[in-house]
HTML snippet that shows the backbone in 3Dmol.js (N, CA, C, O; Angstrom):
<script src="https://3Dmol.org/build/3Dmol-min.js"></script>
<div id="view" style="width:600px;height:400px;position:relative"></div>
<script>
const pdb = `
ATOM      1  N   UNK A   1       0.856  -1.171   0.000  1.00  0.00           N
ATOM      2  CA  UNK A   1       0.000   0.000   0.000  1.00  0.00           C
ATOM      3  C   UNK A   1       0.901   1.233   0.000  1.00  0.00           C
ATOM      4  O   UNK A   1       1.848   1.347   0.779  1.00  0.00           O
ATOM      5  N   UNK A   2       0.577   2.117  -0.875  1.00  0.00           N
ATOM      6  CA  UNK A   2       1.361   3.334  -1.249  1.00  0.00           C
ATOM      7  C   UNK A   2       1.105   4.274  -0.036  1.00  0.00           C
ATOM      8  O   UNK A   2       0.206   3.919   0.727  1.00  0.00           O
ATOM      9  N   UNK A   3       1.571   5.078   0.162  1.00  0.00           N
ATOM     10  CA  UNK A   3       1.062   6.568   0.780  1.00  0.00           C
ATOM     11  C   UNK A   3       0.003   7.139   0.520  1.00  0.00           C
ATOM     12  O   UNK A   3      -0.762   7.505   1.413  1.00  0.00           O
ATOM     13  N   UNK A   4      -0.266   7.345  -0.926  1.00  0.00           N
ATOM     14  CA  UNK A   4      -1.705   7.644  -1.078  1.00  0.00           C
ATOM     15  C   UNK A   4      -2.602   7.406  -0.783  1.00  0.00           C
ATOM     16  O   UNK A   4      -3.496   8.215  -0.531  1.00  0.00           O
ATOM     17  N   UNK A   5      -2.714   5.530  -0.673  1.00  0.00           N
ATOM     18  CA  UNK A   5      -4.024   4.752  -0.610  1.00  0.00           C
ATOM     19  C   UNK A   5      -3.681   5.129   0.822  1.00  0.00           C
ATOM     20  O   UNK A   5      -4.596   5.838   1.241  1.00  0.00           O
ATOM     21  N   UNK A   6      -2.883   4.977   1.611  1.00  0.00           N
ATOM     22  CA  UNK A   6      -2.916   4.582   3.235  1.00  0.00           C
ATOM     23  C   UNK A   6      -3.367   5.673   3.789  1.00  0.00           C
ATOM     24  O   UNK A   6      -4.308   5.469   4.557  1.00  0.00           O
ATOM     25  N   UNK A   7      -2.920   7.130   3.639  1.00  0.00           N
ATOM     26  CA  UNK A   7      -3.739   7.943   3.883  1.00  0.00           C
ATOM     27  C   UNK A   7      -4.965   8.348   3.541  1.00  0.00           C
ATOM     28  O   UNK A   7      -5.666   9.166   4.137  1.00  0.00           O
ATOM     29  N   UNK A   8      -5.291   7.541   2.217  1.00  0.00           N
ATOM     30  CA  UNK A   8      -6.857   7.647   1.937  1.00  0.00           C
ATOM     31  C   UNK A   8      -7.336   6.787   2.845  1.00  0.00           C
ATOM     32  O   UNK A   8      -7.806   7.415   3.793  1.00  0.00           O
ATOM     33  N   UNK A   9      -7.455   5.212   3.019  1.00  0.00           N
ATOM     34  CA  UNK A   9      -7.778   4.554   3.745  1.00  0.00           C
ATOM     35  C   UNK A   9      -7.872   5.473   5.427  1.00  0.00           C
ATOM     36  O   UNK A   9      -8.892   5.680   6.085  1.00  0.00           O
ATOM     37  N   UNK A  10      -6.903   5.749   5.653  1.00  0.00           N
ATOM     38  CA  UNK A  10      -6.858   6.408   7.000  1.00  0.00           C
ATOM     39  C   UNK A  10      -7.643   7.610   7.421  1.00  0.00           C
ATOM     40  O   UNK A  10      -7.872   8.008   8.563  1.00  0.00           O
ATOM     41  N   UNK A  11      -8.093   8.218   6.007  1.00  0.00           N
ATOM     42  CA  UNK A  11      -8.553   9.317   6.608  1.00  0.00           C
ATOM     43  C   UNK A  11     -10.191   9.307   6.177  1.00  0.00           C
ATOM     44  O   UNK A  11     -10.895  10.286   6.424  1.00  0.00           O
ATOM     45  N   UNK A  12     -10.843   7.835   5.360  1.00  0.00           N
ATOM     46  CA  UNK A  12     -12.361   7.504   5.744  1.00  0.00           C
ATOM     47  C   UNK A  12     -12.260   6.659   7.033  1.00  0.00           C
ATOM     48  O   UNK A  12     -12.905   7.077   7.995  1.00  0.00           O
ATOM     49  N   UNK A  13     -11.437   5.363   7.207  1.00  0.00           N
ATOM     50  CA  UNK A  13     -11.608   5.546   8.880  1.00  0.00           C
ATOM     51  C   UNK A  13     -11.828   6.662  10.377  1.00  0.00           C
ATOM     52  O   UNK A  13     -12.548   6.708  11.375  1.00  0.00           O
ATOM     53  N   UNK A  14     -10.555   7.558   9.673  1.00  0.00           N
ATOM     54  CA  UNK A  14     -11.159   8.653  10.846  1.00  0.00           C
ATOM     55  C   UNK A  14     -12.786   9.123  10.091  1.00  0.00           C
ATOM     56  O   UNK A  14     -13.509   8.369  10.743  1.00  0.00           O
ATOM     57  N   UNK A  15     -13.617   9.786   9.272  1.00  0.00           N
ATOM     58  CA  UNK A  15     -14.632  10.134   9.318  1.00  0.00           C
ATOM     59  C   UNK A  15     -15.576   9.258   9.742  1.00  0.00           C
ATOM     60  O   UNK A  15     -16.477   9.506  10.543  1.00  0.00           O
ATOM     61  N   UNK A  16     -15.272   7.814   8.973  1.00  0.00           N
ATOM     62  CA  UNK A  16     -16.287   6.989   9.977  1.00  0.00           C
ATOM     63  C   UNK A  16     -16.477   6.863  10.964  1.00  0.00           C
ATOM     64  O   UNK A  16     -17.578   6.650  11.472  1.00  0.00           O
ATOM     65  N   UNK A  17     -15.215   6.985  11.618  1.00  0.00           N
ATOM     66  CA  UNK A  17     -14.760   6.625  13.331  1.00  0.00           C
ATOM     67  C   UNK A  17     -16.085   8.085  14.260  1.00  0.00           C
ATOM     68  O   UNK A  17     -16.944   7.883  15.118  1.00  0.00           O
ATOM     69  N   UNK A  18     -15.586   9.680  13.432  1.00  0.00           N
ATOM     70  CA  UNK A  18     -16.032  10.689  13.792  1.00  0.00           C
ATOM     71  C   UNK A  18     -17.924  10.770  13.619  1.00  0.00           C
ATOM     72  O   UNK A  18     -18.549  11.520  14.369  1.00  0.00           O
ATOM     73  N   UNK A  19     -18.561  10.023  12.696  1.00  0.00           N
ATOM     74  CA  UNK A  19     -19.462  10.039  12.205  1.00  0.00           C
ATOM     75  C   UNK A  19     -20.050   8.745  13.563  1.00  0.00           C
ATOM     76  O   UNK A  19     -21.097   9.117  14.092  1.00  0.00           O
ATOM     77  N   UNK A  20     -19.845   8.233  13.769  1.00  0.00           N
ATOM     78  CA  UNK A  20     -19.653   7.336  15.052  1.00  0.00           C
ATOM     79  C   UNK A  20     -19.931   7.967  16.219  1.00  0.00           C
ATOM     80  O   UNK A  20     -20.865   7.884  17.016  1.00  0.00           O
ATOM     81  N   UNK A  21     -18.757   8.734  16.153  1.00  0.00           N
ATOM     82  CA  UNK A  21     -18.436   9.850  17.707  1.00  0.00           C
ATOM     83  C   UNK A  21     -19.862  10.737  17.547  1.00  0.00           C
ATOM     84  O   UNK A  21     -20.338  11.148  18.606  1.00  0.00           O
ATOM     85  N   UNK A  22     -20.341  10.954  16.711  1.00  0.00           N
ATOM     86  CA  UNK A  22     -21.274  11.885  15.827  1.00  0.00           C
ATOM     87  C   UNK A  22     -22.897  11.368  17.027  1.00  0.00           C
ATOM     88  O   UNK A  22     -23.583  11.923  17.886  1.00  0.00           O
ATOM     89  N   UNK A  23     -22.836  10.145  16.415  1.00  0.00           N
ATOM     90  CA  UNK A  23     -24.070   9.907  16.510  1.00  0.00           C
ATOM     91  C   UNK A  23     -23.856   9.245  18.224  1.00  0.00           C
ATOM     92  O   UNK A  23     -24.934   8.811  18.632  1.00  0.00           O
ATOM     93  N   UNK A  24     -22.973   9.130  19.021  1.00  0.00           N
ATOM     94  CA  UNK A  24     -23.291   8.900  20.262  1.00  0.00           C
ATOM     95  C   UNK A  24     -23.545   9.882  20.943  1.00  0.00           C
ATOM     96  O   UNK A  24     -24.308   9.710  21.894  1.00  0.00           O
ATOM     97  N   UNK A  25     -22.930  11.393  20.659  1.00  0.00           N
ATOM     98  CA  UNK A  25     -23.162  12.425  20.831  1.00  0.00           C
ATOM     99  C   UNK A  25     -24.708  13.054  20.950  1.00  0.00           C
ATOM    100  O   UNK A  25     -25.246  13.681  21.863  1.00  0.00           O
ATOM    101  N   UNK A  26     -25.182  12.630  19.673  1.00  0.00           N
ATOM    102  CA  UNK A  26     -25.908  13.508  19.305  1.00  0.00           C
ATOM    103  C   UNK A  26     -27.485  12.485  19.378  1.00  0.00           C
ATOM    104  O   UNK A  26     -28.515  13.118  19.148  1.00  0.00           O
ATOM    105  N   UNK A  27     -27.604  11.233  19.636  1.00  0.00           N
ATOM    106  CA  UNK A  27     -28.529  10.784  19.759  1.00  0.00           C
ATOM    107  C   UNK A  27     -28.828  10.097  21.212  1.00  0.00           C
ATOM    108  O   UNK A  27     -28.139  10.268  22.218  1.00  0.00           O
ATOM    109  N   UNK A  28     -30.032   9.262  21.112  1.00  0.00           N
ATOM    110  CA  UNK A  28     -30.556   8.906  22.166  1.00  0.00           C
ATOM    111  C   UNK A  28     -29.903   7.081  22.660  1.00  0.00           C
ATOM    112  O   UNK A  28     -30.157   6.479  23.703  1.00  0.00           O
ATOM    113  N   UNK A  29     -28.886   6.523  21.276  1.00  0.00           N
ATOM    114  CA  UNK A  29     -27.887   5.621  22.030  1.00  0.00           C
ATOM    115  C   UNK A  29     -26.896   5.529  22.711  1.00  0.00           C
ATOM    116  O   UNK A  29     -26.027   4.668  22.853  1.00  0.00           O
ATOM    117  N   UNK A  30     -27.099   6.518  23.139  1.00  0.00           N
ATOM    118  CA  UNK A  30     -25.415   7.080  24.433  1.00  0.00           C
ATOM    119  C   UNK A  30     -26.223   6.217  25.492  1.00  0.00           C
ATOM    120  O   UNK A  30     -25.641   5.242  25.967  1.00  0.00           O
ATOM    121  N   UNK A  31     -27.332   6.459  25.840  1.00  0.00           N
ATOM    122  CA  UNK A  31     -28.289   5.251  26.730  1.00  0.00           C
ATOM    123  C   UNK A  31     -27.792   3.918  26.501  1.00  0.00           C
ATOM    124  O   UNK A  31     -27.794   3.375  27.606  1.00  0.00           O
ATOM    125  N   UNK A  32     -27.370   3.121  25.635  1.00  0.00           N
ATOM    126  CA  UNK A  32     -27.238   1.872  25.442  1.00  0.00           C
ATOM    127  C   UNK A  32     -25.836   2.234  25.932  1.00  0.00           C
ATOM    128  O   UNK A  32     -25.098   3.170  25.627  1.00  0.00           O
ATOM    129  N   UNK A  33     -25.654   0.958  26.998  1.00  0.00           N
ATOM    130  CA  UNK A  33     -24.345   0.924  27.905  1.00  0.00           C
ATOM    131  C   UNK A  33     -23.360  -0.371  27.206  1.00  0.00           C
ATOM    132  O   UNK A  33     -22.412  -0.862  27.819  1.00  0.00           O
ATOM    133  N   UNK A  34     -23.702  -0.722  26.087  1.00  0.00           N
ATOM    134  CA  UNK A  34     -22.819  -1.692  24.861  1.00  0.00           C
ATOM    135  C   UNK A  34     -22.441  -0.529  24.018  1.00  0.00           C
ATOM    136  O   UNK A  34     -21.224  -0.348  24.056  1.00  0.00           O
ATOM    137  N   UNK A  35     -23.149   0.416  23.187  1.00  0.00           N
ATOM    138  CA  UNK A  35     -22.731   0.843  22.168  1.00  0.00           C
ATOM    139  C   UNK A  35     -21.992   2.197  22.936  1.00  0.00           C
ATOM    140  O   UNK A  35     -21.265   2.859  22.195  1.00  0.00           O
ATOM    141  N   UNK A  36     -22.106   2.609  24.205  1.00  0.00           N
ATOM    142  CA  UNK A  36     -21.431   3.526  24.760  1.00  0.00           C
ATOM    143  C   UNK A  36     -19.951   2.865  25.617  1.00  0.00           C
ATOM    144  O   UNK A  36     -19.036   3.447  26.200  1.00  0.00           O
ATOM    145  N   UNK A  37     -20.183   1.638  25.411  1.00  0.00           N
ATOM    146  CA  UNK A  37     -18.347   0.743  25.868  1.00  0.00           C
ATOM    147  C   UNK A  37     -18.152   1.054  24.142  1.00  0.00           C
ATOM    148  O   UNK A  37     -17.305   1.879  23.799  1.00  0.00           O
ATOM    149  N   UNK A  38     -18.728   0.563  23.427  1.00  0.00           N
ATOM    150  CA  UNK A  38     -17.564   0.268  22.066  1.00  0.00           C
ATOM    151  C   UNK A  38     -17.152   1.453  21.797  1.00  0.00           C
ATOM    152  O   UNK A  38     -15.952   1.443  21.521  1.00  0.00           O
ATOM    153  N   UNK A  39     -17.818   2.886  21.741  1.00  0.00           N
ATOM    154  CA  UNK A  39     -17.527   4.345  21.406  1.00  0.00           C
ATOM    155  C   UNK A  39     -16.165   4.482  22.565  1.00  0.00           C
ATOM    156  O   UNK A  39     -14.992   4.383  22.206  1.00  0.00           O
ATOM    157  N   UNK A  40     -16.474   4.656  23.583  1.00  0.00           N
ATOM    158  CA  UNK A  40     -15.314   4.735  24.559  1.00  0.00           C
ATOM    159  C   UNK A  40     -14.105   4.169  24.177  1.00  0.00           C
ATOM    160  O   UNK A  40     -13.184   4.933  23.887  1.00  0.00           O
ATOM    161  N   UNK A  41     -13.955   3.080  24.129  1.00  0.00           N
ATOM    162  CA  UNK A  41     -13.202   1.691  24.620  1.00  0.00           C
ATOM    163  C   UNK A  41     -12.301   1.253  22.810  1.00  0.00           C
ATOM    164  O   UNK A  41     -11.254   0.644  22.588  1.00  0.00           O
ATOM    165  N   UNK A  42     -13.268   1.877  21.892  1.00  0.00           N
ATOM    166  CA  UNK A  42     -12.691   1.687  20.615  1.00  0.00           C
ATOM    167  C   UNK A  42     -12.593   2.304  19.050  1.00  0.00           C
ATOM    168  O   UNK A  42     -11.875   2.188  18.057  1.00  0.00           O
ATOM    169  N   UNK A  43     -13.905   3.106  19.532  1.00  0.00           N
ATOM    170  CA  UNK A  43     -14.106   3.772  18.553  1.00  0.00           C
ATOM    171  C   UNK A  43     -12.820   5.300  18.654  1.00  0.00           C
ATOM    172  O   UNK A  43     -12.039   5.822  17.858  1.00  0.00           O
ATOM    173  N   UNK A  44     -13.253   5.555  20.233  1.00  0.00           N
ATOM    174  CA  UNK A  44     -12.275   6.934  20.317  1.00  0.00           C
ATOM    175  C   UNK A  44     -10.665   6.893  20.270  1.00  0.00           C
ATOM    176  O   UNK A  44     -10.059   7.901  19.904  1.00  0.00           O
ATOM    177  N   UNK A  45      -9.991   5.753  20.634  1.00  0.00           N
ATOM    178  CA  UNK A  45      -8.885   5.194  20.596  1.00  0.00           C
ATOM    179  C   UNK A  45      -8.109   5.324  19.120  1.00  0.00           C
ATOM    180  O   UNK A  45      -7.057   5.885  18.812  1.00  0.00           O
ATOM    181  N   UNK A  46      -9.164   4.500  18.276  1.00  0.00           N
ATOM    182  CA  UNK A  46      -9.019   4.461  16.892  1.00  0.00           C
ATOM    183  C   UNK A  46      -9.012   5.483  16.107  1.00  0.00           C
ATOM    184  O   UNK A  46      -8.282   5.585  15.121  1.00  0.00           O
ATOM    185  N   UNK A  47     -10.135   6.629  16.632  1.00  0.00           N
ATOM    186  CA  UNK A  47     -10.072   8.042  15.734  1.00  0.00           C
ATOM    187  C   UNK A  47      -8.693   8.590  16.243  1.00  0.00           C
ATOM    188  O   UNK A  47      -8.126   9.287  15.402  1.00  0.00           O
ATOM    189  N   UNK A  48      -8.126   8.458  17.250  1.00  0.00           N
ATOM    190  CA  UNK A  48      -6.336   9.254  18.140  1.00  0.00           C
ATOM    191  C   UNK A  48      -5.620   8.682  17.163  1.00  0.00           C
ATOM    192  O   UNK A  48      -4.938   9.369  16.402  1.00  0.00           O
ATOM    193  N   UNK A  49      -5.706   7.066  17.052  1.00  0.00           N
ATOM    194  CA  UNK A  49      -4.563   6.879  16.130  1.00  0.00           C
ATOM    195  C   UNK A  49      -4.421   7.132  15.016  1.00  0.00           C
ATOM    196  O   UNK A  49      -3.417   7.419  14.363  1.00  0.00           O
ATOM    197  N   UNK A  50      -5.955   6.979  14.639  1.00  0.00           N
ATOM    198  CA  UNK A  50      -5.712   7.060  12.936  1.00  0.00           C
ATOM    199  C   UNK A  50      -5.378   9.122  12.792  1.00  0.00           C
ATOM    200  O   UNK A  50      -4.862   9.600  11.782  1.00  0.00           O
ATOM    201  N   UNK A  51      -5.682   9.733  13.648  1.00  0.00           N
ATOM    202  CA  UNK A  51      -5.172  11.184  13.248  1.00  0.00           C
ATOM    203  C   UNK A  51      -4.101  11.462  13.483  1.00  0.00           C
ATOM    204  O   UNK A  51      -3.511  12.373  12.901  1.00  0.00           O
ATOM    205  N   UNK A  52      -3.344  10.386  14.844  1.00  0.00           N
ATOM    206  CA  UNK A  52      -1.978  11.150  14.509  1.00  0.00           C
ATOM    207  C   UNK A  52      -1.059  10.440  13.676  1.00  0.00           C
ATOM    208  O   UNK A  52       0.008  10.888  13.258  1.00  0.00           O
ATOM    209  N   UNK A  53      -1.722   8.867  13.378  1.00  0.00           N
ATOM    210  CA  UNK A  53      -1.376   8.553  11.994  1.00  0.00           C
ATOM    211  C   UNK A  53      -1.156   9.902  10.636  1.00  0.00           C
ATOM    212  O   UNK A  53      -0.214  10.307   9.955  1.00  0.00           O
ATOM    213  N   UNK A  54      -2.092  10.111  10.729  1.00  0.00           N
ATOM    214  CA  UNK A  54      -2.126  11.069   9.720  1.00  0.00           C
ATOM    215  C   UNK A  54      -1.390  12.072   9.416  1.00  0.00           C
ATOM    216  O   UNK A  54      -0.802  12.334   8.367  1.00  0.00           O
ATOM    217  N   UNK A  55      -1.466  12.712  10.559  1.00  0.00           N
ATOM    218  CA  UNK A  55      -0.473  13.600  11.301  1.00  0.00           C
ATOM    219  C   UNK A  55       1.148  13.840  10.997  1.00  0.00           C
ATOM    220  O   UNK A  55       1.668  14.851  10.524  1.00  0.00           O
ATOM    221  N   UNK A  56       1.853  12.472  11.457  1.00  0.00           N
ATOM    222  CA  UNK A  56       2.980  12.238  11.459  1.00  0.00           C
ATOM    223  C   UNK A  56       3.614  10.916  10.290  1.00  0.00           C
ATOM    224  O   UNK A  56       4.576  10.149  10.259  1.00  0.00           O
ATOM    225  N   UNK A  57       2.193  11.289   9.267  1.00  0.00           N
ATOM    226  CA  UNK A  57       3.037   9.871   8.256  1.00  0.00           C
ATOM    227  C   UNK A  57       4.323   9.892   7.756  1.00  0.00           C
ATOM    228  O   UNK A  57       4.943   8.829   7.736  1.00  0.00           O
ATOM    229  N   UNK A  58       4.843  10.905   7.347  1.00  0.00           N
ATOM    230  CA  UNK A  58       6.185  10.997   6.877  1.00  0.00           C
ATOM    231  C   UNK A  58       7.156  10.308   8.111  1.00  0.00           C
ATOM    232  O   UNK A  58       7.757   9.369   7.589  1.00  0.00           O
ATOM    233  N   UNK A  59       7.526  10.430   9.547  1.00  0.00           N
ATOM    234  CA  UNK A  59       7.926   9.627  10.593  1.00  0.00           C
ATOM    235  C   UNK A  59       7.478   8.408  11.009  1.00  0.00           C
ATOM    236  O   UNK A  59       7.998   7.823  11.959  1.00  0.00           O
ATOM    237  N   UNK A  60       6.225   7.808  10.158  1.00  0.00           N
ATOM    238  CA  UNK A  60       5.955   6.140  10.781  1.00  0.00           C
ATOM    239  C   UNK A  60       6.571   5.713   9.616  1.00  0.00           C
ATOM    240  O   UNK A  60       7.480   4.924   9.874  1.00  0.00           O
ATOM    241  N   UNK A  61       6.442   5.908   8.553  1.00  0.00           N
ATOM    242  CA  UNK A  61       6.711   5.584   7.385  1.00  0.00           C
ATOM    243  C   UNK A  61       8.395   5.307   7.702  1.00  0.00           C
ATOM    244  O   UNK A  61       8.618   4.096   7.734  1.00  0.00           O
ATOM    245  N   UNK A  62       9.245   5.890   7.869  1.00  0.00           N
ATOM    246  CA  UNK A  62      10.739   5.946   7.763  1.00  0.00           C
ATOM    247  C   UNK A  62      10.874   5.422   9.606  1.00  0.00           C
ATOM    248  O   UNK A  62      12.015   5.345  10.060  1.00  0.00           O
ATOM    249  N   UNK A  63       9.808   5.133  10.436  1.00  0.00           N
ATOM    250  CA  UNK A  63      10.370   4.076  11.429  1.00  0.00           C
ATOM    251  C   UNK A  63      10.247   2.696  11.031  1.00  0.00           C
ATOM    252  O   UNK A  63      11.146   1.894  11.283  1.00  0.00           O
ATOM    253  N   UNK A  64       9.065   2.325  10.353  1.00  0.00           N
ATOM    254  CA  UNK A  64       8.700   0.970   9.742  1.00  0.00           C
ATOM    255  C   UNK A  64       9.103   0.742   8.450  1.00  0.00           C
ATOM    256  O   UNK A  64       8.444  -0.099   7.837  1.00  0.00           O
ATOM    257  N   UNK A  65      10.246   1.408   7.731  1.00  0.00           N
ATOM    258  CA  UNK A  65      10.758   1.404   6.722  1.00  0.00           C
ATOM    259  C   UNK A  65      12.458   1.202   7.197  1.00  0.00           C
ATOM    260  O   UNK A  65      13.406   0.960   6.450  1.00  0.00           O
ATOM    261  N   UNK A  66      12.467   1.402   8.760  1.00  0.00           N
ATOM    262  CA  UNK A  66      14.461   1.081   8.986  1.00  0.00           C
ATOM    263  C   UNK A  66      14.690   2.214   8.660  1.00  0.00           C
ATOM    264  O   UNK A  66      15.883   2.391   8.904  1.00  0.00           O
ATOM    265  N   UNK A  67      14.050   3.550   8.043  1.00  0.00           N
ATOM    266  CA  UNK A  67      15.263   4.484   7.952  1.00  0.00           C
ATOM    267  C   UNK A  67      15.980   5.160   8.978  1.00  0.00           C
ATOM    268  O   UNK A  67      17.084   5.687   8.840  1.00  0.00           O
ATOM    269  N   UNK A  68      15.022   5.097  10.423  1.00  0.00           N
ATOM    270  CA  UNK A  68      15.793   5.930  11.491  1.00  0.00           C
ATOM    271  C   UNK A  68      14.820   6.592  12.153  1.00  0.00           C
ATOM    272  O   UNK A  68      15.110   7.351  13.077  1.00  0.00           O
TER     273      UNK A  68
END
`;
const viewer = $3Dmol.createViewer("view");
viewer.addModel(pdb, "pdb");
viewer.setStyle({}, {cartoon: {color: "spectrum"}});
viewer.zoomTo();
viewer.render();
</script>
């Protein structure tokens, strides 16, 4: 996977992830104490990484590449 795709890939995960965050927010399933563990516990975790994925691709790229 190129750079391109990975940051494409990475950056509809974060909207999905946010569109997620979206609707626990903003609706009446923040009540459901399952879909308010998975938002907590995985959904929000996943939107951190995948942004500072995003963030700092040029430095994951050249740690998981051996350059340094």
């Amino acid at each position: 996977m190129g750079p391109a795709q990975l940051r494409k890939t990475l950056r509809w995960g974060h909207i999905v992830a946010s569109l997620l965050l979206g609707t626990y927010l903003y609706s009446p399933l923040s009540a459901n104490p399952t879909f308010a563990a998975f938002i907590l516990y995985a959904v929000f975790p996943l939107m951190g990484l995948s942004g500072v994925l995003m963030w700092n691709q040029a430095k994951v790229a050249r740690l998981f590449s051996g350059g340094g």
